[in-house]
C-alpha positions in Angstrom: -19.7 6.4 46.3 -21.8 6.4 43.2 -20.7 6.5 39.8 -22.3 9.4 37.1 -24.4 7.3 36.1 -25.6 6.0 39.3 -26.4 9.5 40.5 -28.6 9.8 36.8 -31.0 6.7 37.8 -30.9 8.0 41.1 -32.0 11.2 40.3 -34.7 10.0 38.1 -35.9 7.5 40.8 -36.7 9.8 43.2 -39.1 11.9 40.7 -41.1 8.6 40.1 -43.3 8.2 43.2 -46.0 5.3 42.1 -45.6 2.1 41.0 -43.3 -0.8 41.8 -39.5 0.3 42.5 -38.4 -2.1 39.5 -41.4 -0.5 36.9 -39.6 2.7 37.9 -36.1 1.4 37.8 -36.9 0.3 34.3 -38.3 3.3 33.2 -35.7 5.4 34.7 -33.4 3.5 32.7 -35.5 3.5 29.5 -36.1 7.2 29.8 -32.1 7.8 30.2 -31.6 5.5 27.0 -34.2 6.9 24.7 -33.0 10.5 25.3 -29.5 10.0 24.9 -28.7 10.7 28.7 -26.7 6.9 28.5 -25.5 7.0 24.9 -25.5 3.5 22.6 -22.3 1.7 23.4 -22.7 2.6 27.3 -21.5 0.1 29.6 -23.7 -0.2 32.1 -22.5 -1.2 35.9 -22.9 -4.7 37.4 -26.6 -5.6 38.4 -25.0 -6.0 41.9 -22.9 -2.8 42.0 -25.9 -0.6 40.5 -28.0 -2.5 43.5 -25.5 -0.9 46.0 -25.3 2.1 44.9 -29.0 3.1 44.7 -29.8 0.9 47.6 -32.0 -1.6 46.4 -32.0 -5.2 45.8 -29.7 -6.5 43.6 -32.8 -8.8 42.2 -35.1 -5.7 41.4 -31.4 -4.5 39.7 -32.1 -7.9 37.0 -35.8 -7.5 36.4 -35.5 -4.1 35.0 -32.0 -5.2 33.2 -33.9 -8.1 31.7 -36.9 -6.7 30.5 -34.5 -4.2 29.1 -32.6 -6.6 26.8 -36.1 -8.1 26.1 -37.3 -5.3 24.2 -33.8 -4.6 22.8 -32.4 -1.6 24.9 -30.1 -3.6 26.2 -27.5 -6.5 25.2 -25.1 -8.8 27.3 -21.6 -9.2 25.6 -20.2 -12.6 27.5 -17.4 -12.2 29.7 -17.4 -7.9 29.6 -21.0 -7.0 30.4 -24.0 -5.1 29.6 -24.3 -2.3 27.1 -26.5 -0.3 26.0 -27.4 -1.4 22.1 -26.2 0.8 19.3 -29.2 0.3 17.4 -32.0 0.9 19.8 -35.8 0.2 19.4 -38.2 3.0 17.6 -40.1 3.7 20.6 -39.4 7.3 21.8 -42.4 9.7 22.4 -44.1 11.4 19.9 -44.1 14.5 22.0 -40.0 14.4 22.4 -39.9 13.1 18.9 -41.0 16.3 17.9 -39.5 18.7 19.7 -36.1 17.2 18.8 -37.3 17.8 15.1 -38.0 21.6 16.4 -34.3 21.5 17.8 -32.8 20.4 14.7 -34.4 21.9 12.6 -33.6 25.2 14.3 -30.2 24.2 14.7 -30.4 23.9 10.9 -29.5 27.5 10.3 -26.5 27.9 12.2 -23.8 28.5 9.4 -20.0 29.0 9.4 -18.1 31.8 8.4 -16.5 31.4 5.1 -13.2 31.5 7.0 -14.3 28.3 8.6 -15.6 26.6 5.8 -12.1 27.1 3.9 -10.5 25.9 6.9 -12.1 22.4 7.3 -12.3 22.3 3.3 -8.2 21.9 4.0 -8.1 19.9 6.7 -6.1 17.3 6.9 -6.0 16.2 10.7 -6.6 12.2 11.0 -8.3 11.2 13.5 -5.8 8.4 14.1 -2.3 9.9 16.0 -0.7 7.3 17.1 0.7 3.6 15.2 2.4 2.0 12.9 3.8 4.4 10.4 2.0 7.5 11.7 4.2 10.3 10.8 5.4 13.4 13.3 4.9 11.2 16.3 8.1 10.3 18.4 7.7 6.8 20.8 6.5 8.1 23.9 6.8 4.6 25.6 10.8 5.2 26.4 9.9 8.9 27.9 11.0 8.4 31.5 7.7 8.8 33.0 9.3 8.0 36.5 12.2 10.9 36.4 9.8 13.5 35.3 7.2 12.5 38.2 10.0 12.5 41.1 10.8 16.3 39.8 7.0 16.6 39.4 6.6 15.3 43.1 9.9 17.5 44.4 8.4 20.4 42.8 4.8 20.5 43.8 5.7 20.3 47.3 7.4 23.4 47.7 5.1 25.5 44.7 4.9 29.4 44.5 1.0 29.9 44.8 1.8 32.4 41.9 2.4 29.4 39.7 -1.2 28.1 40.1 -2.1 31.4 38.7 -2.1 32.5 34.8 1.9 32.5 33.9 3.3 36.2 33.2 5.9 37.6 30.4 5.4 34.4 28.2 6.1 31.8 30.2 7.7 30.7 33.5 11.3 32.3 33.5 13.1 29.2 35.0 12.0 27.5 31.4 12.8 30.5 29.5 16.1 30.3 30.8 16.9 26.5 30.4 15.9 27.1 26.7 18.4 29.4 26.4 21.6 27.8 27.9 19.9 24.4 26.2 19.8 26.5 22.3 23.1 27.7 22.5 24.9 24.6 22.8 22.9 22.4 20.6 21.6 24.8 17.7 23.6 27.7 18.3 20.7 30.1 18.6 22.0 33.3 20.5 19.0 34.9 22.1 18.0 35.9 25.8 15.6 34.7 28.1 13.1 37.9 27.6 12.9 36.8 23.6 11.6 33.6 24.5 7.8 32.8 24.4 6.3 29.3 25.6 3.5 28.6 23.7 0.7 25.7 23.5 2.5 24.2 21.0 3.8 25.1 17.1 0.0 26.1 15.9 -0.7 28.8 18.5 2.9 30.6 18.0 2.3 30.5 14.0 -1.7 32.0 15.1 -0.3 34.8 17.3 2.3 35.2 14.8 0.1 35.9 11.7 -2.5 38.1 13.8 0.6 40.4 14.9 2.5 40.9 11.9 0.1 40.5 8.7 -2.6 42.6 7.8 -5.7 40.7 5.6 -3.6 40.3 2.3 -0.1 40.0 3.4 1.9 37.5 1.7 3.7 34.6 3.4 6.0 32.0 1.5 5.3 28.4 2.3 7.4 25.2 1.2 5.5 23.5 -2.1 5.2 20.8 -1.1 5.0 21.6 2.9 3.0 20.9 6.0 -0.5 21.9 6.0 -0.6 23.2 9.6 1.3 26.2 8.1 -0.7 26.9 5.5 -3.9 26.8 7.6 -2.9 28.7 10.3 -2.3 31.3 7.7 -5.0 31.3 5.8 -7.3 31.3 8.6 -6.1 34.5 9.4 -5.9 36.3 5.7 -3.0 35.9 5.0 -2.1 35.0 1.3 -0.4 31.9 1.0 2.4 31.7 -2.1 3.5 28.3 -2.5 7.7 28.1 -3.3 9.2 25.4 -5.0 11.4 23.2 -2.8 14.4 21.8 -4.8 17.3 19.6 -3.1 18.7 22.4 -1.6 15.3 23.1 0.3 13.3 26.5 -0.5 14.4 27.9 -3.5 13.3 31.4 -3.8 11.8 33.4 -7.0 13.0 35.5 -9.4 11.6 38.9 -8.7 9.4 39.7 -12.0 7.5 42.5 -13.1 4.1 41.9 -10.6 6.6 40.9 -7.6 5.5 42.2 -3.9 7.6 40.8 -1.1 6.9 38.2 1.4 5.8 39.8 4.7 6.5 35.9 6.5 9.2 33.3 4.5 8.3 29.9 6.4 10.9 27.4 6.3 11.9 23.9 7.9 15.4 24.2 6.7 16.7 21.6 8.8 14.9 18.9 7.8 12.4 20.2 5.4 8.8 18.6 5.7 7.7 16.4 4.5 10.6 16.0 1.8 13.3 15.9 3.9 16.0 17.9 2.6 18.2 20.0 4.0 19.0 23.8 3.3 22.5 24.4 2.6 24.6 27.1 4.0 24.8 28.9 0.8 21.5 29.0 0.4 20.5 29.9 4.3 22.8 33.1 3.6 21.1 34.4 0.7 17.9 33.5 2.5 18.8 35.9 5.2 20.0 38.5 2.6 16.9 38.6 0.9 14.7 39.1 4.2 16.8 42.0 4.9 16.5 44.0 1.7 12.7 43.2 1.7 11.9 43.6 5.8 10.5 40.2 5.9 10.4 38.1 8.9 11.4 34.4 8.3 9.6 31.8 10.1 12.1 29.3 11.4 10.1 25.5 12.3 13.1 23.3 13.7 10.7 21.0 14.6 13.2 17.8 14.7 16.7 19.0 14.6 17.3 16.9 16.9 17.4 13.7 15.6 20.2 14.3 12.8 22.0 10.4 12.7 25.1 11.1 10.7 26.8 14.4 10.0 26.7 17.7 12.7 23.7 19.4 11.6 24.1 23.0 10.3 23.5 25.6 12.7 20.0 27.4 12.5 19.1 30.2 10.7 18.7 32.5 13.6 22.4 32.3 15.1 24.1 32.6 11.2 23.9 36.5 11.4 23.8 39.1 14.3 20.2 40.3 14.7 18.7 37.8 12.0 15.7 38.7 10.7 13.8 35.2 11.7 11.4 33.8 14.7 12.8 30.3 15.8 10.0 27.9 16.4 10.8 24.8 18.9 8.3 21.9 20.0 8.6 19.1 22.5 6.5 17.7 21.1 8.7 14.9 18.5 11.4 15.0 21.6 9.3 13.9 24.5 5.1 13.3 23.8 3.3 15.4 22.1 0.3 15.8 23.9 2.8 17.7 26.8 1.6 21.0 24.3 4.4 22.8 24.7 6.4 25.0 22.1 8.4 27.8 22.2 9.4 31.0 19.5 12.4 32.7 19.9 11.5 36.3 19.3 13.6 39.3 18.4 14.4 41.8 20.7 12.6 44.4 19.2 9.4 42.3 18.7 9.7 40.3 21.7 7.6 42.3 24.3 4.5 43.3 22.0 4.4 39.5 20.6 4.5 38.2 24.5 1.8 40.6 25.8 0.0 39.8 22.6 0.0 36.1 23.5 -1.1 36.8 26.8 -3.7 39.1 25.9 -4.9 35.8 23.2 -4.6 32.5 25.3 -3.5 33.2 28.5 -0.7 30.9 29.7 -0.4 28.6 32.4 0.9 25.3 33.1 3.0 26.7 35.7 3.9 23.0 37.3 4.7 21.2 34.3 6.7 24.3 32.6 8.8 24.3 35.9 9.2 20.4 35.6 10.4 20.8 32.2 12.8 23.5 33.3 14.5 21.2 35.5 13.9 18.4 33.5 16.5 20.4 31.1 18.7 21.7 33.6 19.4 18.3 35.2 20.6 16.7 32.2 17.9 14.2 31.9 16.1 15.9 28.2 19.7 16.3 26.7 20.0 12.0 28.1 16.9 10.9 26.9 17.5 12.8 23.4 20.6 10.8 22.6 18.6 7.7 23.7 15.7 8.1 21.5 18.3 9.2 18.6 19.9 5.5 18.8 16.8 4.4 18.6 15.3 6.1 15.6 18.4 5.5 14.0 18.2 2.1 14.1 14.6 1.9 12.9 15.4 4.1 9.9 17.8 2.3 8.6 15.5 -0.7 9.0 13.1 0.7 7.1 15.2 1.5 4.5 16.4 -1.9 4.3 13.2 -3.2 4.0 12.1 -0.9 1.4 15.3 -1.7 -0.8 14.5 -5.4 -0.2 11.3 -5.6 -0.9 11.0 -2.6 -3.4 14.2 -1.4 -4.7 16.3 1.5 -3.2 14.1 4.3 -5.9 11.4 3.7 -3.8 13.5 6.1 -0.8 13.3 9.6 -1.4 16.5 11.4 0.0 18.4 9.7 2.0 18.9 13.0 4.6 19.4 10.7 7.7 17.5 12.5 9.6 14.4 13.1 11.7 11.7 10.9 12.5 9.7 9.8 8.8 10.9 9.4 5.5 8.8 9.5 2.1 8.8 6.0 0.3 8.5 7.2 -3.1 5.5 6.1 -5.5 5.1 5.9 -9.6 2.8 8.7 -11.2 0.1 5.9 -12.2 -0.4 5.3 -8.4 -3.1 7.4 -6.5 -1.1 7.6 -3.4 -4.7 9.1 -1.1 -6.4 5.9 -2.4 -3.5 4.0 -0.9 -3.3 4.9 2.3 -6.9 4.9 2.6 -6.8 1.2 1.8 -3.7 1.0 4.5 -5.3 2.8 6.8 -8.3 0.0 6.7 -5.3 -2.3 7.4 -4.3 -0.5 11.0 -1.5 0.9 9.0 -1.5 4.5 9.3 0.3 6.9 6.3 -0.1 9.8 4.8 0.0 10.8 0.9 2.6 13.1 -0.4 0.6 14.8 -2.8 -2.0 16.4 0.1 0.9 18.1 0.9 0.5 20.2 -2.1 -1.3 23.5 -2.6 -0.9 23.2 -6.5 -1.3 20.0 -8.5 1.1 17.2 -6.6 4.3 16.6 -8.7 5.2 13.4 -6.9 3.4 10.4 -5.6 4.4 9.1 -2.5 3.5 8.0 1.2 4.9 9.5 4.1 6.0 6.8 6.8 6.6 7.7 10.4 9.2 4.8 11.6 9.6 6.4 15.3 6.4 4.0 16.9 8.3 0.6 14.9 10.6 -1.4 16.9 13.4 -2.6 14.4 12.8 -6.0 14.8 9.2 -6.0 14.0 10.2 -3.3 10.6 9.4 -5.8 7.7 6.7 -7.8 9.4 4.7 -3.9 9.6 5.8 -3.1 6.7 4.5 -5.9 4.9 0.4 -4.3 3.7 2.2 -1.9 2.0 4.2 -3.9 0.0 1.1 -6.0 -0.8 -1.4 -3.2 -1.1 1.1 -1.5 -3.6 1.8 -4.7 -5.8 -1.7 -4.9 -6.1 -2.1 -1.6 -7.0 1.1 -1.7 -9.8 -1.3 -4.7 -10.8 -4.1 -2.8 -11.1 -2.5 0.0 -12.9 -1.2 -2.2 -15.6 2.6 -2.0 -14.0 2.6 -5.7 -12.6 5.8 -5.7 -15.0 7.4 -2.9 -13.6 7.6 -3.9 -9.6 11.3 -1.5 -9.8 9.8 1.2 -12.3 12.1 4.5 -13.3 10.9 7.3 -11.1 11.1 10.8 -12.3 13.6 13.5 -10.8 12.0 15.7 -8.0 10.8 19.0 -9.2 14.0 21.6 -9.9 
């Protein structure tokens, strides 16, 4: 069997008729290299494997490979190969030469919309998502990969050919229904299985969302400081995004004034507010409520890691408080189990639940019929509600690791909030420290933050960097923790604080 790029030589062989078969093989080669068919990097198969698979001797193979590396196409890395060289020699034709230019330079007046533009102007995807200290990933080496694939396997043999087909009515009913006996118990959300709509994670429910309830101009609350996926997603689609301050108590609404207009979407994480960490009292999740009522807004519930509470019972959600609440629950597997399984879910009201679901279907289409139906059983057999307890040992161990570490080597100011909760915390940083300089210079280190004050719309009013302890075992806590406690003494250093290694950090923002 040949590989891709077997079946590229081969191709280009066979359109070279004259000359000797290794003055073709090496210009077959050369041709694939200077075009960019085999990219700089490539690494290119055995001499003796490549031999076999076009059929040729394995010495006509080295001549071409040699003469190759001669003129500096090619370079041999001891003990893992031959690759194609990253710098490669200024030798293309003039002719292609040119026409690339014609390409590009065509290719030059493409534009984006001004939507698009704003949106990567706010970007704040990494292109790192998984190590040490990343935030909002769980440790998906303890997700029992062998339970899931003996359902997987159980499944698959006895599969509805409907379920290789687009799914219908949001989602695969068997999960829709899990989710519901599964909500109940745990977060005490009352809702049915015809409300619930499986979605390709917590970005695509928040898109469908926006398009089907806001018009261009519609105001939406977001948490100040909050995550920016929310605050994209909604501005993408024209929505006016109003930044509310979060105080200890989590979002702390307004005082109408004389230019007020109500919120058409009040977006909360009320469990475990992100990135700050807080959590909304009862007091203040009633007059939440009350509000949306006399207004008609919707509130947009994110319980994106209620799971992992380590001390006291957490306080039921939002939607279950009231009969009929006026809110949209938003779930993710994604900080429970991996997050690259893509699968969320919004609990809808009834009155909004059809139109949203034919909406979503009528947007993305869904599918994933085997491994919604895996997940379905997954739930109903026990084994999520097992491996959630697991993983919140676990996390609990390492966060209090980390905050014995911080305390140690730091002093105990350096913790913002101590909810005991969820899956990052925010080590707390002085004003005179540029906390997105920081982790840039940690990130260099293989240590992967991110700065509080991105998570800003307005000017930050804390400094701080937002540490992900899910992917650090306990044991090896102060060991990874250790770049930031020297890339932040040097900073205090530079900053003229070398004196004040346990400085007085302000109040967070009333």
């Amino acid at each position: 069997m040949r590989s891709l790029l077997g079946d590229l030589v081969a191709h280009r062989l066979n359109q070279m008729t004259s000359g000797a078969l290794s003055k073709r093989l090496y210009d077959a080669l050369q041709n694939a290299i200077q075009h960019g068919a085999i990219a700089p990097g490539t690494r290119l198969p055995a001499s003796r494997d490549l031999a076999t698979e076009l059929g040729v001797s394995r010495n006509t193979v080295l001549a071409a490979y040699e003469q190759l590396q001669s003129e500096g196409y090619l370079q041999t890395r001891t003990g893992s190969g031959t690759f194609v060289s990253e710098k490669l020699p200024d030798s293309a034709p003039a002719v292609e030469a040119s026409s690339v230019k014609a390409k590009t330079s065509s290719l030059s007046h493409y534009r984006l919309s001004r939507r698009g533009d704003r949106l990567l102007s706010r970007s704040r995807a990494g292109a790192h998502q998984w190590g040490a200290f990343m935030p909002g990933v769980p440790d998906v080496s303890h997700f029992p990969q062998d339970i899931w694939r003996k359902i997987e396997r159980r499944l698959h043999n006895r599969l509805p050919m409907a379920s290789l087909s687009y799914s219908q009515h949001g989602g695969y009913v068997q999960l829709q229904q899990a989710l519901v006996e599964y909500l109940h118990v745990v977060r005490s959300v009352n809702c049915s299985a015809d409300q619930i709509l499986i979605t390709a994670g917590t970005h695509q429910a928040l898109d469908v969302l926006a398009k089907m309830l806001c018009d261009s101009g519609d105001r939406a609350w977001i948490e100040e400081p909050g995550y920016w996926g929310i605050r994209n997603v909604l501005a993408v689609n024209g929505v006016e995004v109003v930044p509310v301050p979060v105080d200890d108590n989590g979002l702390n609404p307004p005082l109408p004034d004389a230019d007020f207009r109500p919120p058409r979407l009040i977006c909360v994480t009320p469990s475990h507010q992100y990135p700050l960490g807080v959590v909304m009292g009862l007091e203040r999740r009633q007059a939440l409520l009350t509000l949306a009522r006399e207004w008609g807004s919707l509130i947009i519930e994110d319980d994106y890691d209620s799971e992992f509470r380590f001390a006291e019972t957490p306080i039921p959600a939002l939607q279950g408080l009231v009969p009929d609440a006026p809110v949209i629950y938003l779930g993710t597997f994604s900080k429970t189990l991996y997050p690259g399984l893509r699968i969320s879910y919004a609990v809808l009201p009834k009155a909004l639940a059809p139109r949203i679901k034919m909406a979503h279907s009528e947007l993305y289409r869904g599918g994933n019929g085997l491994t919604q139906l895996t997940l379905a059983a997954f739930i109903r057999e026990g084994h999520y509600a097992a491996h959630v307890r697991r993983m919140r040992q676990i996390y609990s161990k390492r966060r209090q690791a980390l905050i014995e570490v911080i305390e140690r080597e730091l002093g105990p100011e350096y913790v913002m909030h101590h909810s005991n909760a969820g899956l990052h915390l925010v080590l707390a940083l002085p004003d005179s420290i540029d906390d997105v300089a920081l982790s840039a210079e940690l990130e260099q280190k293989g240590v992967l933050t991110r700065p509080l004050s991105l998570y800003y719309t307005a000017a930050a009013q804390r400094r701080g960097l937002i540490l992900g302890y899910a992917c650090v075992e306990a044991e090896a806590m102060a060991a990874t923790f250790a770049p930031i406690v020297a890339s932040l003494t040097s900073s205090l250093h530079q900053a003229g604080a070398a004196a004040l290694l346990h400085p007085e950090l302000p109040d967070p923002p009333a």
